[in-house]
C-alpha positions in Angstrom: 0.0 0.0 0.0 1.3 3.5 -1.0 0.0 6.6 1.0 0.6 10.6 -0.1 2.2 12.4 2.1 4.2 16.4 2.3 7.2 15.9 0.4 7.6 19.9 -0.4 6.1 23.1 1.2 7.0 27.1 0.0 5.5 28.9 2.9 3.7 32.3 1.9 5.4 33.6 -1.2 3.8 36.7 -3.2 2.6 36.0 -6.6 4.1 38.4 -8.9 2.0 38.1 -12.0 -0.8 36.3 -13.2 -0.5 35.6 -16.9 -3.6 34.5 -18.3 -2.6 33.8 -21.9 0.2 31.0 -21.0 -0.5 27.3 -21.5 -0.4 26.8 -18.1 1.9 25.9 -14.9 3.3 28.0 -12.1 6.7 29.8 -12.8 9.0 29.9 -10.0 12.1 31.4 -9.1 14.8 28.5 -9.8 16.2 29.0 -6.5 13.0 28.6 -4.7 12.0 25.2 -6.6 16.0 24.4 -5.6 15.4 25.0 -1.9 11.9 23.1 -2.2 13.3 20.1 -3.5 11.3 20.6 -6.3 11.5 19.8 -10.1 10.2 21.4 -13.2 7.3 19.5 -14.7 6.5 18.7 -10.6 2.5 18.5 -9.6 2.2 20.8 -7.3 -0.8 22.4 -5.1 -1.3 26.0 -4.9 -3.5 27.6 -1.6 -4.0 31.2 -2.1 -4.0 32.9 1.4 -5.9 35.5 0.0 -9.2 33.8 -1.4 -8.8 30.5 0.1 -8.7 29.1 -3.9 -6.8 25.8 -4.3 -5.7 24.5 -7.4 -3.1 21.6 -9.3 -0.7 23.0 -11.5 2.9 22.2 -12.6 6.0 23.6 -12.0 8.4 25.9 -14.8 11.5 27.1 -13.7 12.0 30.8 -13.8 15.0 32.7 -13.8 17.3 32.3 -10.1 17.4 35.0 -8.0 14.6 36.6 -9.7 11.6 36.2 -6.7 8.8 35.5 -9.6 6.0 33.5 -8.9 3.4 33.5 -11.9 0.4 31.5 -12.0 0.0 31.4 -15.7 -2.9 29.8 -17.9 -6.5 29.3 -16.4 -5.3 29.4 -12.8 -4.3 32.8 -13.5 -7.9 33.5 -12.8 -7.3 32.2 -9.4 -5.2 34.9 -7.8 -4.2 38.2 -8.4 -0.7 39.9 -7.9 0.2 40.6 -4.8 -1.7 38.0 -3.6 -0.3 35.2 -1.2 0.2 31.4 -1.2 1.2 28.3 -0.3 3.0 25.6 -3.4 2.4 21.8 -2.0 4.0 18.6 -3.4 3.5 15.3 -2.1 5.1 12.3 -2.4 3.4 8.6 -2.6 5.2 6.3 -0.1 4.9 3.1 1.6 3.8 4.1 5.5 7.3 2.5 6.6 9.3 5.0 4.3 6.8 8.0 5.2 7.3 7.8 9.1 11.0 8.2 8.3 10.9 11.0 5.7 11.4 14.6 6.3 9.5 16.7 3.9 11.3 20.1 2.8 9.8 22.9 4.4 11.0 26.6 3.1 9.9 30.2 4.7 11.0 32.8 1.7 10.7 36.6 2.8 7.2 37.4 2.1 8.0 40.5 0.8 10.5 39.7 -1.8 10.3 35.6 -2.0 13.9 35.6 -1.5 15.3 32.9 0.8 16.4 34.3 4.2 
């Protein structure tokens, strides 16, 4: 038996643009997704702070250093910049594995979604 568990949390970034005429995904800062133990083409879940939306997306790297995080596609109608979320992954494991694992937990600035 597999169960899903946290593999991945970035805590409270600020969206910085919401780009409704991309195919689709969620482009983040390669240095956040790096942190997160992420990987581009990742499913990830996005909680928006701000409207209490959730939605599935994937994961495109932006440029490092940069601080973006842009919803792009049809979950660009989900949030707006400036506002707030939460990126989820999860990870299927057997319950052995997952009372061992340690998910990676990040806390960017919430101003500037740099790492402290």
């Amino acid at each position: 038996m597999l169960i899903e568990v946290l593999k991945s949390k970035i805590h409270r970034v600020v969206v910085t643009d919401a780009d409704l005429n991309y195919i689709g995904s969620i482009t983040l800062d390669k240095n956040l997704i790096e942190a997160a133990n992420l990987i581009a083409g990742e499913k990830v879940q996005v909680v928006n702070v701000n409207n209490g939306e959730r939605l599935e997306t994937y994961v495109i790297e932006g440029a490092a250093g940069s601080g973006e995080v842009t919803l792009n596609g049809p979950a660009a109608r989900k949030v707006q910049k400036g506002d707030v979320i939460i990126i989820i992954s999860y990870a299927h494991m057997v319950p052995e594995d997952a009372k061992q694992f340690q998910p990676k937990l990040i806390f960017p600035n919430e101003l500037t979604n740099q790492l402290h």
